[in-house]
C-alpha positions as CSV (number, residue, x, y, z in Angstrom):
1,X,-17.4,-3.3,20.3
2,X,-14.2,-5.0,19.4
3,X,-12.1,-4.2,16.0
4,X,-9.7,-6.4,15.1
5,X,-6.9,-6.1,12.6
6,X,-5.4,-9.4,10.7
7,X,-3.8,-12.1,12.6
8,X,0.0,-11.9,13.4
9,X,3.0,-13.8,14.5
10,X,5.3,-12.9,17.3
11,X,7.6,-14.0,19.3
12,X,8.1,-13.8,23.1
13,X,10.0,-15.0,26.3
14,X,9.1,-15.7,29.7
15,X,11.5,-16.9,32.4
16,X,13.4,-18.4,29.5
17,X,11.3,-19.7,27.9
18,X,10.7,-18.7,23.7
19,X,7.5,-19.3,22.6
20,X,6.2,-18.6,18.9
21,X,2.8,-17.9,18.1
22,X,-0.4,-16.0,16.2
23,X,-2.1,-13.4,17.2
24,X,-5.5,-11.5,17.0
25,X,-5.0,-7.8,17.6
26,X,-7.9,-6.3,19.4
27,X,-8.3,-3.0,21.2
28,X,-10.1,-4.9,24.7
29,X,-9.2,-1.6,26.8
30,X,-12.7,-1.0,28.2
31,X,-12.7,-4.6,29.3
32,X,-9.5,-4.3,30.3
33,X,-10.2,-1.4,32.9
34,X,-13.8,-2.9,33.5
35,X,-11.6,-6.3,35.0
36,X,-9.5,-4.0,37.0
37,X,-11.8,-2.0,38.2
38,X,-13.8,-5.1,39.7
39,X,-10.7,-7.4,40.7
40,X,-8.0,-5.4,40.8
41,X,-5.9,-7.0,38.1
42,X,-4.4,-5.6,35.1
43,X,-4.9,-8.0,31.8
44,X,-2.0,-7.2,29.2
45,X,-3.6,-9.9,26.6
46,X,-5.4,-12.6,26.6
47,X,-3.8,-16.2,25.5
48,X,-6.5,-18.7,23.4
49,X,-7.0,-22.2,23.6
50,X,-4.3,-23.2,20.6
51,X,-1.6,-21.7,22.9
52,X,-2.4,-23.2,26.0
53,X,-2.5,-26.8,24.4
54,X,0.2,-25.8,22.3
55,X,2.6,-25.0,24.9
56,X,0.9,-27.1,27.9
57,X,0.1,-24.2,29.6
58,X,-2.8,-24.3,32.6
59,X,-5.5,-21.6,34.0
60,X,-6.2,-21.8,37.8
61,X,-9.3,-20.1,38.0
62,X,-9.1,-19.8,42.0
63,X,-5.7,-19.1,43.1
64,X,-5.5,-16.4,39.5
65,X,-2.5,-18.1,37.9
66,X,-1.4,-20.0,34.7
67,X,1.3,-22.3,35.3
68,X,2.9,-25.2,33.1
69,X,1.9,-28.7,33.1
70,X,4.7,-31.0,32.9
């Protein structure tokens, strides 16, 4: 079961980049640990839809990366 709170901006940076956006908060620890306990991969979040096209942002589904379209 997932409980959310209300929806809230943040900001963050990675490799220089500053990107502004809203946010669900949701408590997805036992899917968290069910992912690494069958892949081996630790999830910190999970970005939607309006960020990736926001920020032209791309999942690779086979090598396990998200990478930016230019």
């Amino acid at each position: 079961e997932l409980t959310m709170t209300e929806v809230k901006e943040m900001e963050f940076s990675h490799n220089k980049d500053v990107f502004i956006e809203e946010f669900q908060i949701m408590d997805i620890s036992k899917t968290v640990e069910n992912y690494k306990r069958k892949k081996g991969v630790i999830i910190h979040g999970i970005l939607g839809n309006s960020f990736m096209q926001t920020y032209k942002y791309v999942l690779d589904f086979d090598k396990m990366v998200m990478y930016h379209k230019k």
